[in-house]
C-alpha positions in Angstrom: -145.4 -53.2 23.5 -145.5 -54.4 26.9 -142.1 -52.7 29.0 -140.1 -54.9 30.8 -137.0 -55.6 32.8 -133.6 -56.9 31.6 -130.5 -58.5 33.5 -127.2 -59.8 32.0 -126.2 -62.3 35.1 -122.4 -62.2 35.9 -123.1 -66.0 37.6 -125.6 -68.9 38.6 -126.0 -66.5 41.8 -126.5 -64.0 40.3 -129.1 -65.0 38.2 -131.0 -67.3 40.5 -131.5 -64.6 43.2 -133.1 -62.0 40.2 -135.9 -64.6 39.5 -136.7 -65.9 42.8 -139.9 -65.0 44.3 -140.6 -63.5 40.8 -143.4 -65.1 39.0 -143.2 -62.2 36.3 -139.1 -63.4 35.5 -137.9 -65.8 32.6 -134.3 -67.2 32.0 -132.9 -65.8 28.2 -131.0 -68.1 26.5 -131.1 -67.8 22.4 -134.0 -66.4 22.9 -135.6 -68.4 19.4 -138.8 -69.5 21.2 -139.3 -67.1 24.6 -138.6 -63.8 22.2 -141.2 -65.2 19.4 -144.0 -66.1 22.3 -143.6 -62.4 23.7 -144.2 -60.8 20.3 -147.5 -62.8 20.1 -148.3 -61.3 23.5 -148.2 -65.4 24.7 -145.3 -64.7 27.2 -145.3 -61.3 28.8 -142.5 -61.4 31.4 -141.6 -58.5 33.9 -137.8 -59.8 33.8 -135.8 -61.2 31.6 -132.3 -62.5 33.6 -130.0 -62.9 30.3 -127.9 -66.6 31.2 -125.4 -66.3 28.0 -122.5 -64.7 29.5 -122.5 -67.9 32.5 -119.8 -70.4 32.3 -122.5 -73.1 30.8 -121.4 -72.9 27.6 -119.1 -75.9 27.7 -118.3 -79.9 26.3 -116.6 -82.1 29.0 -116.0 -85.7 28.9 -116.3 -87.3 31.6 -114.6 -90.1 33.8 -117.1 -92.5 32.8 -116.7 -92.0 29.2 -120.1 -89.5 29.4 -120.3 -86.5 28.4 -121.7 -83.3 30.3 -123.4 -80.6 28.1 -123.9 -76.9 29.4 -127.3 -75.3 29.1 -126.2 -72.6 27.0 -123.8 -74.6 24.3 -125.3 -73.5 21.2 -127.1 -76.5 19.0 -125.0 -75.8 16.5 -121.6 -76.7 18.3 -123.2 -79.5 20.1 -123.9 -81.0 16.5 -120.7 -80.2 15.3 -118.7 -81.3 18.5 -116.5 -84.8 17.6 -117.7 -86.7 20.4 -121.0 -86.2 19.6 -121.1 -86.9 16.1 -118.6 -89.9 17.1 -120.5 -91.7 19.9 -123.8 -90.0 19.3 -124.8 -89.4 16.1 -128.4 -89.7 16.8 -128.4 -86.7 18.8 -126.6 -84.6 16.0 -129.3 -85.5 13.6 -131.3 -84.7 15.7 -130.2 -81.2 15.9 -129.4 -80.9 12.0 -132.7 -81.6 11.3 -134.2 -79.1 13.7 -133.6 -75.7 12.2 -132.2 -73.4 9.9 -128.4 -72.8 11.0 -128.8 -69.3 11.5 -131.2 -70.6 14.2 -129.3 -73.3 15.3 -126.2 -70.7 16.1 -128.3 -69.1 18.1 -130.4 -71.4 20.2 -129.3 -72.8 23.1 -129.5 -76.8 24.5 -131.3 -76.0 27.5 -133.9 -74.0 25.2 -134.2 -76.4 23.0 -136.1 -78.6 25.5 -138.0 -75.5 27.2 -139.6 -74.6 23.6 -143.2 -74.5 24.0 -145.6 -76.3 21.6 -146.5 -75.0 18.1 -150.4 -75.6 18.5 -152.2 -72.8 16.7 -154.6 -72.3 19.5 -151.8 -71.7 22.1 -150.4 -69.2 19.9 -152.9 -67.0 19.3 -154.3 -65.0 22.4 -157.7 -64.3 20.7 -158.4 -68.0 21.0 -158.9 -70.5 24.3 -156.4 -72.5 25.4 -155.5 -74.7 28.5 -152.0 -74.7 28.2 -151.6 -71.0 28.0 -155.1 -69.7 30.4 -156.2 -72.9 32.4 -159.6 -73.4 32.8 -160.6 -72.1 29.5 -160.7 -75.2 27.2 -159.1 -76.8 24.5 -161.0 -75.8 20.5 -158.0 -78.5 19.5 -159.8 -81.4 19.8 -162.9 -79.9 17.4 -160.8 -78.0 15.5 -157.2 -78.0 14.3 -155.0 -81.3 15.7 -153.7 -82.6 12.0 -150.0 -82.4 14.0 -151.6 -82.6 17.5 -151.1 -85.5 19.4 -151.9 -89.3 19.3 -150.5 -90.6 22.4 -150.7 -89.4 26.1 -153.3 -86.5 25.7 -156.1 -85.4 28.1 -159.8 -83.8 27.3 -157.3 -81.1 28.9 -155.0 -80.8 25.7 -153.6 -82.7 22.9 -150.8 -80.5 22.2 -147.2 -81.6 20.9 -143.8 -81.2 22.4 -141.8 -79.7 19.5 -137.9 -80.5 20.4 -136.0 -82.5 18.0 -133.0 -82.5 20.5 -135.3 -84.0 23.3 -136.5 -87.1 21.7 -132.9 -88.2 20.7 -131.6 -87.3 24.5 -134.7 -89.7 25.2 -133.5 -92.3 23.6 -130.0 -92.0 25.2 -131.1 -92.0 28.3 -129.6 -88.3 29.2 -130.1 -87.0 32.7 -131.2 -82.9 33.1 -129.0 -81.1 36.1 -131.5 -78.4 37.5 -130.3 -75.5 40.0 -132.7 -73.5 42.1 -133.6 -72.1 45.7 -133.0 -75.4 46.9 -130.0 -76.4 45.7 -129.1 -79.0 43.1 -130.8 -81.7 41.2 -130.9 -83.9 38.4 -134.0 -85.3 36.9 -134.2 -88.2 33.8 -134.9 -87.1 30.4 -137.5 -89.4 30.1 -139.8 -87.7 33.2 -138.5 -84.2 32.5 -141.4 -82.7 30.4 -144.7 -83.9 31.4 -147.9 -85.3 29.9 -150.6 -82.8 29.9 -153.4 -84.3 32.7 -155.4 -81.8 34.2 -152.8 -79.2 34.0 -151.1 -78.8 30.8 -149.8 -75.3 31.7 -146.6 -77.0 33.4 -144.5 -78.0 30.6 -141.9 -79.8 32.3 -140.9 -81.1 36.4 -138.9 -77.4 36.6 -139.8 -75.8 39.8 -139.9 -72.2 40.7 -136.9 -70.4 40.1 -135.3 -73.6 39.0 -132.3 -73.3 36.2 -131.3 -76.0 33.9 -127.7 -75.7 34.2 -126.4 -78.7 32.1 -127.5 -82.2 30.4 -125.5 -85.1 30.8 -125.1 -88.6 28.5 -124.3 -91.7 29.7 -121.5 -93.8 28.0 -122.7 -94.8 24.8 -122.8 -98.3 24.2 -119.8 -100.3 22.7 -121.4 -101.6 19.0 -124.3 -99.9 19.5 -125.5 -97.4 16.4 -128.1 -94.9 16.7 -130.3 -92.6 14.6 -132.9 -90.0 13.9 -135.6 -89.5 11.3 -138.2 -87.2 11.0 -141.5 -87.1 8.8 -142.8 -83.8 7.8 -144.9 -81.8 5.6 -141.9 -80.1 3.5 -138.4 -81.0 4.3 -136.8 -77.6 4.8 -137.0 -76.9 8.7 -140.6 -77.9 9.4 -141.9 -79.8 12.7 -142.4 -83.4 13.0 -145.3 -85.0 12.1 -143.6 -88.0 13.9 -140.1 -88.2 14.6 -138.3 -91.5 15.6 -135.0 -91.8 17.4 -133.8 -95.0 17.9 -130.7 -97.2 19.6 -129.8 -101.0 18.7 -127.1 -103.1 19.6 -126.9 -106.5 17.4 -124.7 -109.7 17.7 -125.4 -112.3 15.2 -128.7 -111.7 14.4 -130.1 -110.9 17.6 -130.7 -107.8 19.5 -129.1 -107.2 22.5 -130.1 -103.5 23.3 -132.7 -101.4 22.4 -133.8 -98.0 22.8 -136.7 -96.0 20.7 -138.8 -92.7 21.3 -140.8 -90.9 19.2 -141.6 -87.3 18.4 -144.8 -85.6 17.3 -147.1 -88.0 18.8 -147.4 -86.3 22.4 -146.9 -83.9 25.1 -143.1 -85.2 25.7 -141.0 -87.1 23.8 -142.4 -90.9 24.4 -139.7 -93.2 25.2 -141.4 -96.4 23.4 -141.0 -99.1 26.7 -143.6 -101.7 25.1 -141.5 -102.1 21.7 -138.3 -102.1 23.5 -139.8 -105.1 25.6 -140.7 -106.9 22.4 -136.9 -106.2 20.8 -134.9 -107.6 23.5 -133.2 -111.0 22.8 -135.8 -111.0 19.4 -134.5 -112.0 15.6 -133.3 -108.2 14.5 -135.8 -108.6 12.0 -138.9 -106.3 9.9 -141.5 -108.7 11.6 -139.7 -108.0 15.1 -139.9 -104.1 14.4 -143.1 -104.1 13.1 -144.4 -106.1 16.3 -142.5 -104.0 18.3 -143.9 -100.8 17.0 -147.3 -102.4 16.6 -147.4 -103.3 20.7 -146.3 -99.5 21.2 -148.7 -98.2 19.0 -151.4 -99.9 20.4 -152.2 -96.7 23.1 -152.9 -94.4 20.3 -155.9 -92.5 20.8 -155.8 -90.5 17.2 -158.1 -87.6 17.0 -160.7 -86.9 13.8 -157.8 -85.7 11.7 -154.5 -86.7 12.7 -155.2 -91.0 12.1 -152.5 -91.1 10.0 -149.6 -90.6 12.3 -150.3 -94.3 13.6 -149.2 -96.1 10.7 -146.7 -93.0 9.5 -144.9 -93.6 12.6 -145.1 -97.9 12.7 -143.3 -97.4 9.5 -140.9 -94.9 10.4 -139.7 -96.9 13.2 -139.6 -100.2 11.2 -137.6 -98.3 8.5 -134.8 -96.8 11.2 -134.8 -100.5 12.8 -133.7 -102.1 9.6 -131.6 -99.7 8.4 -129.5 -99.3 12.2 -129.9 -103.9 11.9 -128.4 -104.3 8.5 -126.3 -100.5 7.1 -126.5 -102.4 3.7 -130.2 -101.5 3.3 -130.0 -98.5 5.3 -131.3 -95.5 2.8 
């Protein structure tokens, strides 16, 4: 066992000034992800600053009908909390279908979007990988990629981002508050966590001794529904294969608003631009989806062995479509 340091932080201060200038220190929140990484010898911190006891743990409306979300509510609250299950539901689903709910009493929001990918090569220290030791290759795209991804990868790495929570807070356009040496900022969901390129270490836009402090949602949209399905290989608290989270708003027959992102095809949660383009002011029709997931698709760069997310995810968003176009056929 590798010895390290621990800290409870009485406040954001507190906390901020015992990781900075500390490459060796990581934020504790739940603890669900950073504590299983550290017994495969992946994350060996010096420091671990303990942000539970902060005043982050909160649900606030806000004046614009919004709702801010502190870093450290636990997923199961948020997914039980009225206005979320109320105004959005797809962000609740998302949640429930994440994880047991022993875990989800113990994870955290703003660890939920810092879990690290599932790829077996970045797991296990005996074998290369980018993401973990740049520089040293990625066996992935030879070897094992059947859940790896299909969109947005790099000869660098084609591993997946694994949050449920993150590809529903895609899809409603939430906004990530970030604290840190140099004060305050707030970054979309959509350009939080970043597409792997030449350096696939950095998860996410977090800079050095930068905290997430808080997520907040814009209003949700009068007549709008929402929802979140996920495909997977067994259906008690496995990872996506492909997960779709989607947003429509229709009057008579047409759609007015539209917002989709997958999960399981990439680095990040991919917000799906090109079929929202195809959906506005369209027939809220199958055909319409189906084009719309079909001019999405079309990027998809599918490895040897993982093909068949492609067409598993065209007809997972075509199926979520209809069924948030017409609840009658909604299954």
């Amino acid at each position: 066992m590798k010895p390290f340091g621990y800290l409870q932080a009485a406040s954001v201060e507190e906390a901020l000034r015992a990781v900075a200038g500390q490459p060796g220190a990581r934020f504790l929140g739940g603890g669900t992800n950073l504590v299983d990484l550290m017994k495969l010898g992946v994350e060996r911190p010096e420091l671990l600053v303990d942000v539970t006891r902060l005043p982050l743990d909160r649900i606030e409306e806000l004046p614009d009908g919004g709702l801010r979300i502190g870093a450290t509510v636990r997923n199961s609250d948020l997914a039980a909390a009225v206005p979320v299950r109320d105004r959005y539901p797809v962000v609740s689903q998302a949640l429930l279908a994440g994880a047991s709910g022993q875990l989800r009493n113990t994870a955290t929001t703003g660890g939920n979007l810092l879990q690290r990918t599932r790829c077996l090569y970045f797991q296990d220290i005996a074998k290369p990988c980018n993401k973990r030791a740049p520089g040293t290759g990625c066996p992935a795209l030879d070897g094992a990629h059947r859940d790896l991804a299909v969109l947005g990868h790099s000869e660098h790495c084609v591993a997946t981002q694994p949050s449920d929570l993150a590809v529903a807070l895609a899809a409603v356009d939430a906004t990530v508050h970030l604290r840190g040496p140099d004060g305050e900022r707030s970054v979309p969901v959509t350009d939080f966590h970043r597409l792997p390129g030449d350096r696939p270490d950095q998860d996410t836009v977090i800079r050095p001794g930068e905290l997430l402090t808080a997520l907040t949602l814009p209003p949700a949209a009068p007549g709008a529904r929402s929802r979140y399905r996920k495909a997977r290989d067994r259906a008690s608290y496995a990872f996506a294969l492909v997960s779709v989270a989607a947003v429509l708003e229709v009057h008579d027959g047409v759609v007015q608003r539209a917002a989709l992102a997958f999960g399981g095809l990439a680095h990040r949660p991919w917000r799906a631009r090109a079929a929202e383009e195809v959906l506005h002011g369209a027939p809220a029709t199958e055909d319409t989806f189906a084009r719309a997931a079909d001019a999405e698709l079309a990027a998809a760069r599918p490895l040897r062995d993982n093909g068949f997310k492609v067409p598993l995810a065209r007809n997972l968003a075509v199926g979520v479509l209809a069924g948030l176009a017409d609840p009658a056929t909604d299954g």
